[in-house]
C-alpha positions as CSV (number, residue, x, y, z in Angstrom):
1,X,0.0,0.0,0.0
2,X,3.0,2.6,0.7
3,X,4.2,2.6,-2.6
4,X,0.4,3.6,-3.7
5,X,0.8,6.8,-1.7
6,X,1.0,10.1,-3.8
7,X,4.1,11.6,-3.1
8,X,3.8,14.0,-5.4
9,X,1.9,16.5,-2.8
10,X,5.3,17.1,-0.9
11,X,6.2,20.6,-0.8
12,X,9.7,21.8,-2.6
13,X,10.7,25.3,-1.2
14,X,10.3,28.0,-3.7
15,X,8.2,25.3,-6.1
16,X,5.8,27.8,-8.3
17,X,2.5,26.6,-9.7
18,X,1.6,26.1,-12.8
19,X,-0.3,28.4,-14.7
20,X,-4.0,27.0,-15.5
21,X,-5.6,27.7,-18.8
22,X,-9.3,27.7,-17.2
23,X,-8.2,30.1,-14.4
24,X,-9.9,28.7,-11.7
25,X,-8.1,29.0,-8.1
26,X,-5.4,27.0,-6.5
27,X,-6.3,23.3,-6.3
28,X,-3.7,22.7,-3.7
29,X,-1.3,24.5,-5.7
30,X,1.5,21.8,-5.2
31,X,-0.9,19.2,-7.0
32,X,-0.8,20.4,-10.7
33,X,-1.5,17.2,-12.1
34,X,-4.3,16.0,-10.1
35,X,-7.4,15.1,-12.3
36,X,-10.2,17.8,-12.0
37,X,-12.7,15.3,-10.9
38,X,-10.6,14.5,-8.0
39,X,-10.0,17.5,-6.7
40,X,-14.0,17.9,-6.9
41,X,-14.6,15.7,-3.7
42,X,-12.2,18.4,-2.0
43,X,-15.1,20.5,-1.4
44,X,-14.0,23.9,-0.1
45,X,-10.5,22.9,0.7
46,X,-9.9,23.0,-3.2
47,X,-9.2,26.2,-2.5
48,X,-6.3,26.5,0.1
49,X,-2.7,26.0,-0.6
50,X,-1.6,22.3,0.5
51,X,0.6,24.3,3.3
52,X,-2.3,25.8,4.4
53,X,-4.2,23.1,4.4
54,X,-1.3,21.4,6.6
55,X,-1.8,24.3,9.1
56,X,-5.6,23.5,9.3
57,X,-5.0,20.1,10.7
58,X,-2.2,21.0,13.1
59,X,-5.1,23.0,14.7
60,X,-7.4,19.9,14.7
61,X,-7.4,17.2,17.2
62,X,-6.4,13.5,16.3
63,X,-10.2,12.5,16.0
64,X,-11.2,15.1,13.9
65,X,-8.5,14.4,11.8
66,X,-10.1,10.8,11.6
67,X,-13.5,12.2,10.8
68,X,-11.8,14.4,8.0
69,X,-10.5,11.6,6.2
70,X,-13.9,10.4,5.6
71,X,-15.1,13.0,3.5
72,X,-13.5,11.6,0.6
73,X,-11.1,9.5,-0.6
74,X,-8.6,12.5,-2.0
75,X,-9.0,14.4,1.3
76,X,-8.1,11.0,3.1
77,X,-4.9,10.5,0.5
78,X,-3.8,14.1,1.6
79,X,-4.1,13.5,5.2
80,X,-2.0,9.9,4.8
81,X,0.8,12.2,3.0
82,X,0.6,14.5,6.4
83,X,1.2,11.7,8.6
84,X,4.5,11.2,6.3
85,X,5.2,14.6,6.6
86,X,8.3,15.5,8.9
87,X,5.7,18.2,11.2
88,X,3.1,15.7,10.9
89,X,5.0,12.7,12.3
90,X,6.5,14.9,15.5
91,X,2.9,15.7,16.0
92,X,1.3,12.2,15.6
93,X,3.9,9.8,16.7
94,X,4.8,10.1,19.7
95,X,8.2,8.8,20.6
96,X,9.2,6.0,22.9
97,X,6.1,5.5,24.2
98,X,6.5,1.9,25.6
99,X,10.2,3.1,27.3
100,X,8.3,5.9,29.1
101,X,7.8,5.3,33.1
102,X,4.7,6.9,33.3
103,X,2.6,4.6,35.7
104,X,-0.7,6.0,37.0
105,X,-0.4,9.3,35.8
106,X,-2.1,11.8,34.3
107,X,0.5,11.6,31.1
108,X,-0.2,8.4,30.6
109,X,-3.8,8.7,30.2
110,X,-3.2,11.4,28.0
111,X,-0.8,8.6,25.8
112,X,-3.6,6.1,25.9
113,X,-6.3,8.4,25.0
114,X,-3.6,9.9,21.7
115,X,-2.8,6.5,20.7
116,X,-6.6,5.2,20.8
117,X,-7.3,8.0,18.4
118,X,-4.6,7.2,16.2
119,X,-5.2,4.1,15.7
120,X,-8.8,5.0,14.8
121,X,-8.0,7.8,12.1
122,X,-5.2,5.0,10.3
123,X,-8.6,2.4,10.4
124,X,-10.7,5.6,8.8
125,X,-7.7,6.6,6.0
126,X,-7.0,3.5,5.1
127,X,-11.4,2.3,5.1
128,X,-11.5,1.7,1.2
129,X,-8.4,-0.9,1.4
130,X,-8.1,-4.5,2.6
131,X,-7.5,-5.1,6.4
132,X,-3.8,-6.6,4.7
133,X,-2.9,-3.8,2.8
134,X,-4.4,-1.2,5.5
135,X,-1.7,-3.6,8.0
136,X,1.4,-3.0,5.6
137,X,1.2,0.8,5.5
138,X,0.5,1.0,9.1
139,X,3.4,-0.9,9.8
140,X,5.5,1.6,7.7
141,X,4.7,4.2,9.5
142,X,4.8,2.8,13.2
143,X,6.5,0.1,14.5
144,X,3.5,-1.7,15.9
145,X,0.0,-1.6,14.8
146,X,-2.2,0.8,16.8
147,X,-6.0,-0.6,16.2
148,X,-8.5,0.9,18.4
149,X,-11.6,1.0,17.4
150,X,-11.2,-1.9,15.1
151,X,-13.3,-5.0,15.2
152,X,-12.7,-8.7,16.7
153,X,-12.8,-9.9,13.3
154,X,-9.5,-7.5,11.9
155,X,-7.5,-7.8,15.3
156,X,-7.5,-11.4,14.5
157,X,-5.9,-10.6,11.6
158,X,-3.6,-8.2,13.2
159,X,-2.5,-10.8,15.4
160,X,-1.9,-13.1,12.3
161,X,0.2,-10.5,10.8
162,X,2.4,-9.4,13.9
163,X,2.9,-13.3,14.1
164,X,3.9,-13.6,10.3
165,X,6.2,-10.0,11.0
166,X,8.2,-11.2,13.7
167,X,8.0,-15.1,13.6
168,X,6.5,-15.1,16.7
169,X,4.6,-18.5,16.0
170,X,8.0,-19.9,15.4
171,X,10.0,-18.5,18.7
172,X,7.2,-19.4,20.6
173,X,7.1,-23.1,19.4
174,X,11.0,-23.5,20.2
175,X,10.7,-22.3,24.0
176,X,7.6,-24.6,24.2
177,X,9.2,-27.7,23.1
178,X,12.5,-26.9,24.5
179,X,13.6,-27.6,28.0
180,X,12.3,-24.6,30.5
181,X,15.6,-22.4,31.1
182,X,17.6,-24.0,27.8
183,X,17.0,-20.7,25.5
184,X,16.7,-17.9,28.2
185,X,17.3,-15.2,25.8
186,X,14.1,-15.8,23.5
187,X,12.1,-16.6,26.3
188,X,12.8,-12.9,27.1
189,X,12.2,-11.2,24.3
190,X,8.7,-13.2,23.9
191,X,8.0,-12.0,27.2
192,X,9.1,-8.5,26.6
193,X,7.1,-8.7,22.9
194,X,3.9,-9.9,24.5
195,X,3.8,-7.6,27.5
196,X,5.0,-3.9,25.5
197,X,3.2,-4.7,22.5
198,X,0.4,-6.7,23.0
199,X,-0.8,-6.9,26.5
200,X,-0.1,-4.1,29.3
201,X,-1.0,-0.8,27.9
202,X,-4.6,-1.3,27.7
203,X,-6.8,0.8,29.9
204,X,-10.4,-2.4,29.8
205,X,-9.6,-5.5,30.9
206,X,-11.4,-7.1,27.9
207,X,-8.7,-5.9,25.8
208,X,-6.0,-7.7,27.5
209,X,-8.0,-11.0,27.9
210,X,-8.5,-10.5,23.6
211,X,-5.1,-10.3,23.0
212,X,-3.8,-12.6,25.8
213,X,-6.3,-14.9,24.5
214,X,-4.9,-15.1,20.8
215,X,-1.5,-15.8,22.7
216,X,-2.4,-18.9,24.6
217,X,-5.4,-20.4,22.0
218,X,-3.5,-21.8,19.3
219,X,-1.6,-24.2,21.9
220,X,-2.6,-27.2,23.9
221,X,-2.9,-26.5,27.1
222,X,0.5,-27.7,28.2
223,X,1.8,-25.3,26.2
224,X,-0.5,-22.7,26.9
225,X,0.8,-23.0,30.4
226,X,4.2,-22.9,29.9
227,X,3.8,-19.7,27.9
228,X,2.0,-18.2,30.6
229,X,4.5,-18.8,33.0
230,X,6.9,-17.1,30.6
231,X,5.0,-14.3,30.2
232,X,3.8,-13.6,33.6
233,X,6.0,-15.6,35.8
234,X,8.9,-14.8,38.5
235,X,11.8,-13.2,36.6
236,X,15.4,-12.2,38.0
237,X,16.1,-8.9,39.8
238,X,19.4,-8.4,37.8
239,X,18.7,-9.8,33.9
240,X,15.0,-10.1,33.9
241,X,15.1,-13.9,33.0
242,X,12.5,-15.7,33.8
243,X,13.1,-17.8,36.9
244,X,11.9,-21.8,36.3
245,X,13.0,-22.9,39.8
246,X,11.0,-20.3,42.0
247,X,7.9,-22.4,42.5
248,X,9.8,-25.7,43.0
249,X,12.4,-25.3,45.0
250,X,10.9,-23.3,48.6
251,X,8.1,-21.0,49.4
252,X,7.4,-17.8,47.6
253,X,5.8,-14.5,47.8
254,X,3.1,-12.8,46.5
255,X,5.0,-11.0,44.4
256,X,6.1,-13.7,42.1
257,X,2.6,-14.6,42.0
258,X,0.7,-11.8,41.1
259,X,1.5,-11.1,37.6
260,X,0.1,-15.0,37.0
261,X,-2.8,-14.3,39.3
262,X,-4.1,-11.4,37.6
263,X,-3.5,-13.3,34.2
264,X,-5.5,-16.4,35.1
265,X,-8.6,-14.2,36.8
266,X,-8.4,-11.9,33.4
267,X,-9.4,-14.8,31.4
268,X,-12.0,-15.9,34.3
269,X,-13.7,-13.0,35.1
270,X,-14.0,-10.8,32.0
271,X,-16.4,-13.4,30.4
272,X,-14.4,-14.4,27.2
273,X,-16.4,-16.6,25.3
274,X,-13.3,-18.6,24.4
275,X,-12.6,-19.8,27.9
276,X,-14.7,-22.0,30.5
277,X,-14.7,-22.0,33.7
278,X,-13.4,-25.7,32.9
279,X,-10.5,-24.5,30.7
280,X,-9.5,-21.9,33.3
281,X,-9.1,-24.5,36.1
282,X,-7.3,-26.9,34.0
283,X,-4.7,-24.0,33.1
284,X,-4.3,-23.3,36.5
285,X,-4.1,-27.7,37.1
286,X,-1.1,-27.5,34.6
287,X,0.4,-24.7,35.6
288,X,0.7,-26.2,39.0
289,X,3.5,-28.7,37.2
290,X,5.4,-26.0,35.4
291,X,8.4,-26.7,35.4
292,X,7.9,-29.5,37.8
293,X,4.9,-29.8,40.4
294,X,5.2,-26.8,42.7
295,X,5.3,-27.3,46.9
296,X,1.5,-26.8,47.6
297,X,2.1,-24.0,49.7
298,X,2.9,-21.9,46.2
299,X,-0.3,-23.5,44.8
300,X,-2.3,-22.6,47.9
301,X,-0.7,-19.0,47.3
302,X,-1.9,-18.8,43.8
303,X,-5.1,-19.9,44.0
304,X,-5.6,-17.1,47.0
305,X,-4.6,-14.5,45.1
306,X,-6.7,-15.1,42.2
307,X,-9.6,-15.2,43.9
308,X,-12.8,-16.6,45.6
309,X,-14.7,-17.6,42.3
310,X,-11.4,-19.2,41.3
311,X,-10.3,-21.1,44.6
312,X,-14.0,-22.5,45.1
313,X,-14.2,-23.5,41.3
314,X,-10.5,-25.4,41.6
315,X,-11.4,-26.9,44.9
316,X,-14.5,-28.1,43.6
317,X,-13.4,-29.8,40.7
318,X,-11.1,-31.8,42.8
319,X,-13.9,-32.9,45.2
320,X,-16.2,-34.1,42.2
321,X,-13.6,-35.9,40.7
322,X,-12.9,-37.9,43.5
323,X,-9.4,-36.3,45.2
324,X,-10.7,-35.5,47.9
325,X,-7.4,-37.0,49.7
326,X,-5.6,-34.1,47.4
327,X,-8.2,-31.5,48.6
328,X,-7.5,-32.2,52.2
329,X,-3.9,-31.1,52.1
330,X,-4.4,-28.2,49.5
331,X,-7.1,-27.0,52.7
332,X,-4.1,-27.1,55.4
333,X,-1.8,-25.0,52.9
334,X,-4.9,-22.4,52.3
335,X,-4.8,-22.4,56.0
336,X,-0.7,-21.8,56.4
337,X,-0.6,-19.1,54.0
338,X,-3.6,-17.1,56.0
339,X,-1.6,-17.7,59.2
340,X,1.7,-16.6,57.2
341,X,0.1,-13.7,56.0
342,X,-2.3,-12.9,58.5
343,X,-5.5,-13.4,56.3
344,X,-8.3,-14.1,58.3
345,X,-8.4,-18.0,58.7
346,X,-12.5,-17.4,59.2
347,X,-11.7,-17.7,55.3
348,X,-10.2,-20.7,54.7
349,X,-13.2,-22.3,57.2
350,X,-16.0,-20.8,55.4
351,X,-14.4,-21.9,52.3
352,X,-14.0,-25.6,52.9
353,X,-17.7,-25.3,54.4
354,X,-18.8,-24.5,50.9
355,X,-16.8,-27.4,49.5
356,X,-18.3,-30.0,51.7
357,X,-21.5,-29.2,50.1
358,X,-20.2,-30.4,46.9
359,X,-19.9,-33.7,48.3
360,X,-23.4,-35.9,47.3
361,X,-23.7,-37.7,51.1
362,X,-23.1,-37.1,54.4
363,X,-20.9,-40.2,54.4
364,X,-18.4,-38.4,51.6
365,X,-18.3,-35.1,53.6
366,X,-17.3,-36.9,56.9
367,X,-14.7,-38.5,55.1
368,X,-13.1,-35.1,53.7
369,X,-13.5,-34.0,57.0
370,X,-11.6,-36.9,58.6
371,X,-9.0,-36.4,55.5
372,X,-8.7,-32.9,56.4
373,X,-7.5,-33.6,59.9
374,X,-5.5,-36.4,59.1
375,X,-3.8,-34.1,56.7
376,X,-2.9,-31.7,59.1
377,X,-1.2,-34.2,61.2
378,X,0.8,-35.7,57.8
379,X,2.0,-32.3,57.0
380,X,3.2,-31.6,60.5
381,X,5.3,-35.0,60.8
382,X,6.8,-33.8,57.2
383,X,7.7,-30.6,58.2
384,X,8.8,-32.4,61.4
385,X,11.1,-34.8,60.3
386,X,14.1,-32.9,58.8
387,X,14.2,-30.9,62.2
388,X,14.5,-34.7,64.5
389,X,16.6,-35.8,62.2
390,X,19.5,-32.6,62.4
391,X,18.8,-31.2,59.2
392,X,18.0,-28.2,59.8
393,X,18.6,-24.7,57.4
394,X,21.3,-22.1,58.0
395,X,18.7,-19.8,58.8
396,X,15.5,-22.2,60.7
397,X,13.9,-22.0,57.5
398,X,12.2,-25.4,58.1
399,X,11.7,-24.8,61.9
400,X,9.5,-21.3,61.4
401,X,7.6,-22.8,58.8
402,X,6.5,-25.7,61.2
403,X,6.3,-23.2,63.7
404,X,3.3,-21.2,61.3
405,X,1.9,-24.5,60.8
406,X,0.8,-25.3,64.5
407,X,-0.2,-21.7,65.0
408,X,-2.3,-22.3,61.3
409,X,-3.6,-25.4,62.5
410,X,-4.8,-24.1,66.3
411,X,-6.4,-20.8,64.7
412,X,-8.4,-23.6,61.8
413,X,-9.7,-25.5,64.6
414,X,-10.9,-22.2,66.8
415,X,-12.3,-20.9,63.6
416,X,-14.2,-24.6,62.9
417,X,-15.3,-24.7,66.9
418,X,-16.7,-21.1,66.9
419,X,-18.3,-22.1,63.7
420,X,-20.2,-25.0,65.4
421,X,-21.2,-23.3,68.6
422,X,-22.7,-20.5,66.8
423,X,-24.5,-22.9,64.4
424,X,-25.8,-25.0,67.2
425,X,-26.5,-22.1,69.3
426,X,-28.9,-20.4,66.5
C-alpha cells in the first residue's frame, strides 16, 4: 500500500505553480496534475494551498482528523501524506512511548487516549483498502499496529500479521518444546514482545484477555501453560530472565505470583467466550506442574490471590472428581498461607464449608472431614522430620515454617469450633 501513496503532494521550497488555462483557483497548488474530478470531492478545501491546508490540521485534534478523512477518498490521500510529513509525524507519533515510566499518571492517560485516536484515524484513512494492505502501510509508518476501534474480526488478523512479522509462532514453538531455562534469551524477548506490544497498555480489561487470548489459543494446554508462566511468571532482579525454579524449590511470595494471578482471573472473570470455567481450572491444574509440580504452599498461594470464584471453582473440581485426599492437604496450605500472611483464617473455614457441600452424602463429607484432619497431622510430621533428624537450614527456614503450621492449624480449629457453637447455638 505505501508505494500507492501520492508523493507528489510534498512541498519543494520555492516550487511555483503552474499556470492553469481555465483560471480557476489553486487546487492545492503543489498538485498540478491531479485530475479535475478529484479535486472535486475536495469540497472547499480545493481552494487552500496544500501548506495551508497542513496548518488547518495542526489546529485539529487527532479524532477530527479521523472524521476528515472520511469526506472523501482525495481528502483521506492528503491526510496519509501529512502523517509522512516530517511536522506531521512529530505531531502524531509520539516517541518511545513503551520506554516511558509513566505509571498511573495523568500523562499516561493522556498517551492512551492519543494512541486510541490514532489508531482509529489509520482504520478511517485506510477504510477503502483490505484489512492486509491497511496492516502493511500502518506498519510503515509505526512500528506496531495501533487498532483501536477496530473490530474482533480484523484484530484477529492483526495478530496473524504481527505473528507472520516477527515469527513469533516460530520463537514461541522453540521455547515450548524446548527444555524450560535451555533458550533464556528468547524466552525474554517473547515475554518482553507480549507484554509492551500486546498486552499491558490497555486501559479495559477485555482488551487484554483478547489479545492474551490469541496468545495462549493456538496451543494445547501444556503449552499454553508454559507460555504463561513465561510471560507472567517470576523473573530475575538483575537480567529479567525468567526464573523456572522459584515455585519448585521453597516457598514464595506474592510478588512472584501476582503477575500470573491477575493473568488467570483476566481470562476468568472478564467473560471471554473462548474460555470456560473448565479450561481456566485446568490451566491453572497444569500450571501447578510448570516446570515441575510446585510445593503446595505456592499452589495454595496462587489460588488465594486469584480469587474466591477461582479457589472454590478449583477446589470443587477436585472434590467431584474424586481427590478428595488431594483437597485435604491443599485445605491445610490455604490455612498456612492465612496464618503466614495474617489473612483471616475465618476464610479458609468458610471456604472448605462451601466445599463440603459439593460432596453428594453425608458419608463423603465426613470423610473429607476426617481427611482434612488427618492431613494436618501428615503435613506436620513432614515438616517435622528434617528438624528430628539434624537437618536443619542455615537460617531455621524449616523450623518457622513448622512453627506457622501449629499456630495455622490451632487458629483452623478455633475458627471450625466457633463455627459449630454458633450454628448450634442459633
Amino acid at each position: 500500500m505505501a508505494s500507492r501513496v501520492n508523493t507528489s503532494f510534498t512541498l519543494i521550497p520555492n516550487q511555483k505553480c503552474k499556470q492553469r488555462t481555465n483560471h480557476q483557483p489553486g487546487y492545492f497548488c503543489n498538485t498540478p496534475d491531479l485530475d479535475p474530478q478529484l479535486l472535486s470531492t475536495l469540497g472547499n478545501f480545493k481552494v487552500l494551498p496544500l501548506e495551508i491546508f497542513h496548518i488547518i490540521l495542526r489546529y485539529l485534534s487527532v479524532k477530527d482528523i479521523g472524521m476528515l478523512s472520511m469526506v472523501s477518498k482525495t481528502v483521506s490521500q492528503h491526510i496519509i501524506n501529512y502523517i509522512s510529513t516530517s511536522s506531521g509525524s512529530r505531531r502524531l507519533l509520539i516517541k518511545n512511548f513503551h520506554n516511558l515510566d509513566l505509571s498511573g499518571t495523568k500523562e499516561e492517560t493522556r498517551l492512551l487516549d492519543h494512541y486510541r485516536a490514532l489508531g482509529l484515524l489509520f482504520k478511517r484513512c485506510t477504510l477503502l483498502l483490505p484489512t492486509k494492505d491497511r496492516l502493511k502501510y500502518i506498519h510503515k509508518i509505526l512500528s506496531e499496529t495501533l487498532t483501536a476501534g477496530w473490530d474482533e474480526l480484523e484484530c484477529h488478523r492483526v495478530y496473524n500479521f504481527l505473528c507472520e512479522l516477527t515469527n513469533l509462532s516460530r520463537k514461541m514453538q522453540t521455547v515450548v518444546c524446548n527444555k524450560p531455562g535451555s533458550s533464556r534469551k528468547l524466552e525474554l524477548r517473547i515475554r518482553l514482545f507480549c507484554r509492551n506490544v500486546l498486552l499491558d497498555h490497555w486501559t479495559q480489561r477485555s482488551d487484554s484477555a483478547f489479545w492474551l487470548t490469541r496468545i495462549l489459543k493456538p496451543w494445547p494446554m501444556v503449552n499454553q501453560a508454559r507460555l504463561l508462566y513465561i510471560i507472567f511468571g517470576p523473573t530475575s532482579s538483575e537480567d529479567g530472565q525468567v526464573i523456572w525454579q522459584e515455585m519448585v524449590e521453597g516457598p514464595t511470595d506474592e510478588s512472584s505470583l501476582k503477575g500470573l494471578a491477575n493473568a488467570i482471573k483476566l481470562l476468568y472473570d472478564t467473560g471471554t467466550k473462548e474460555w470456560t470455567a473448565d479450561d481456566v481450572i485446568s490451566l491453572v491444574d497444569e500450571l501447578s506442574v510448570v516446570p515441575r509440580e510446585w510445593l503446595l504452599e505456592n499452589n495454595a498461594r496462587l489460588l488465594i490471590l486469584s480469587g474466591n470464584s477461582i479457589c472454590f471453582t478449583f477446589m470443587a473440581s477436585k472434590a467431584v472428581n474424586g481427590r478428595a485426599i488431594e483437597l485435604a492437604r491443599l485445605v491445610v496450605f490455604l490455612a498456612l498461607v492465612c496464618e503466614k500472611e495474617l489473612y483471616c483464617m475465618d476464610w479458609t473455614v468458610r471456604m472448605m464449608q462451601k466445599v463440603c457441600k459439593v460432596f453428594s452424602t453425608a458419608a463423603e463429607r465426613k470423610s473429607f472431614l476426617q481427611s482434612v484432619a488427618n492431613a494436618f497431622a501428615c503435613v506436620t510430621m513432614e515438616m517435622l522430620q528434617p528438624i528430628m533428624s539434624g537437618d536443619r537450614d542455615d537460617d531455621d527456614r524449616g523450623f518457622l515454617n513448622l512453627f506457622h503450621l501449629l499456630h495455622a492449624q490451632a487458629n483452623f480449629h478455633k475458627e471450625v469450633l466457633y463455627l459449630t457453637m454458633n450454628a448450634s447455638s442459633s
